[in-house]
C-alpha positions in Angstrom: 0.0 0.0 0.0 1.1 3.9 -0.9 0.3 7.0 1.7 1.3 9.8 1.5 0.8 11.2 5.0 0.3 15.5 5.7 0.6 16.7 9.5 -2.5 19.0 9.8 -3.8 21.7 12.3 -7.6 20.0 11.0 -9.0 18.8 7.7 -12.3 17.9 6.8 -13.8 16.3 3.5 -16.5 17.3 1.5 -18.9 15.0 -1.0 -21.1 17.0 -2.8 -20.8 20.2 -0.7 -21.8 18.1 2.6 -19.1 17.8 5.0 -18.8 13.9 5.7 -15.4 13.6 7.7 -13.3 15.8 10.0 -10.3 16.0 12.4 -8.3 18.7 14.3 -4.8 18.5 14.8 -3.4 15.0 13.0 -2.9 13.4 10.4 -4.3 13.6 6.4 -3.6 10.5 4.9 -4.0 9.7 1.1 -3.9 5.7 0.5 -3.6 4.2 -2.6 -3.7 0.0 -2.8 -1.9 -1.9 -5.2 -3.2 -4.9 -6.6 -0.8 -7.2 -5.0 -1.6 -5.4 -1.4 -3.1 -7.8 1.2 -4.2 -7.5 5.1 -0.7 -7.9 6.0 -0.2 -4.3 4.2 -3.1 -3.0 6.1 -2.0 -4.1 9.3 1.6 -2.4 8.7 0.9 0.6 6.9 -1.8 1.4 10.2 1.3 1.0 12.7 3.5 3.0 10.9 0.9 5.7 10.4 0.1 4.9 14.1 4.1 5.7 15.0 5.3 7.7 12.6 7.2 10.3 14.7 6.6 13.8 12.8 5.6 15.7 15.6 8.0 17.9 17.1 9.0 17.7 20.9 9.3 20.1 23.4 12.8 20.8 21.8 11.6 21.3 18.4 12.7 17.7 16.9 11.0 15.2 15.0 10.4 12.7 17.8 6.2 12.0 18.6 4.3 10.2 17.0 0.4 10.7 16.4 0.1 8.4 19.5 1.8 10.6 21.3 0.3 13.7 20.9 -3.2 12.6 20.9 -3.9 13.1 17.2 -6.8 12.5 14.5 -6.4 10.3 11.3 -8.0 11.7 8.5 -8.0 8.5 5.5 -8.9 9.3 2.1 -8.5 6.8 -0.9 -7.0 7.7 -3.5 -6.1 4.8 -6.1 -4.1 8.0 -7.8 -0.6 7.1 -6.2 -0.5 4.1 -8.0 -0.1 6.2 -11.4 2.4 5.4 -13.8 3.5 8.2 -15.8 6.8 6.6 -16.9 5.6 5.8 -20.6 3.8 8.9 -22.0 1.8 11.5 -21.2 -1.1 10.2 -19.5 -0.8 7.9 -16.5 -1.4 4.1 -16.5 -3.4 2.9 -13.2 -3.2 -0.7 -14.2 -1.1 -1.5 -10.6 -4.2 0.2 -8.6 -6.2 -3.1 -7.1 -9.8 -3.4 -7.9 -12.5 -1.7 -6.0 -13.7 -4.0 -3.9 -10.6 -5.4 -2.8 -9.1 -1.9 -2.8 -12.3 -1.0 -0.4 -12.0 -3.9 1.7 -8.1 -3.2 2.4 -8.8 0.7 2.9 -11.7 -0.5 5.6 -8.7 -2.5 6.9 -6.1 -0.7 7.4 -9.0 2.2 9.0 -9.7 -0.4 11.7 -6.5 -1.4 12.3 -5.4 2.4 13.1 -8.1 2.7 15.3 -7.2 -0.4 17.4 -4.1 1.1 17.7 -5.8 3.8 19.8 -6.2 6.5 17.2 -9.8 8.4 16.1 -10.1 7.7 12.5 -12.3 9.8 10.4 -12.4 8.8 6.5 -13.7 10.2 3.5 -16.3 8.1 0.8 -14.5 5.3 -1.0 -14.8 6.0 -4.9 -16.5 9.3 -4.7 -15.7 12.3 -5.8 -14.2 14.2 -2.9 -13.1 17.6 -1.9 -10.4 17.5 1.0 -9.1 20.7 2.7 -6.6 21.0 5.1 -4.6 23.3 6.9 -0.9 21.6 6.5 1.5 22.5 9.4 5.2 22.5 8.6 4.5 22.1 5.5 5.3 18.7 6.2 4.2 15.7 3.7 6.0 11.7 4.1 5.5 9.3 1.5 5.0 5.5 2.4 5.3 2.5 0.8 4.8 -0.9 2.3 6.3 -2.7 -0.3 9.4 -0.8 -1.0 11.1 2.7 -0.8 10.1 5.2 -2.9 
């Protein structure tokens, strides 16, 4: 599974103008599930959202996690990040898993996150969605459960 993860002051989502998810301070994260992704991807993209430490300390460094601070996840799919621009012009989404399997390890990893301890707000699976957040830092972290980026 791909995430790109945003530290936020709050973010909310929006499906056709009504507001269906929102979090304060936290994380945004954008998850995108490849067709080779199963529950163990879930399970250990959720702890390292879970313990990612990008919140600074009381010196200023890097060092708590969203566990730490008492933070909101905000997850948003977004099949996107598994776009291949290499060959042309227009992007090939043929690594992207198929809905339902894409829903079912989305709904996954959600729960898993939330065992973990952390609120978990999400927005609509396959619709069209409007996400606004107020990024702190700016600071953005791409994961990747299968390899480095």
């Amino acid at each position: 599974m791909r995430a790109v993860v945003q530290v936020c002051r709050r973010a909310e989502v929006r499906v056709a103008g009504e507001r269906v998810a929102q979090i304060g301070r936290g994380l945004v994260v954008l998850i995108g599930v490849a067709r080779e992704d199963d529950a163990a991807d879930a399970d250990q993209l959720a702890d390292r959202i879970a313990h990612l430490r990008v919140f600074p300390d009381e010196a200023g460094k890097m060092n708590r996690s969203l566990l730490d601070v008492g933070g909101e996840a905000l997850l948003v799919s977004q099949f996107t990040l598994l776009g291949d621009a290499r060959g042309g012009r227009r992007p090939s989404f043929t690594a992207a898993a198929a809905a339902p399997r894409a829903r079912a390890l989305f709904e996954a990893a959600a729960s898993a996150l939330g065992d973990r301890g952390v609120p978990v707000q999400k927005g609509r699976f396959g619709e069209h969605m409007e996400v606004e957040l107020v990024n702190e830092g700016p600071l953005t972290i791409l994961l990747d459960t299968r390899k480095a980026f």
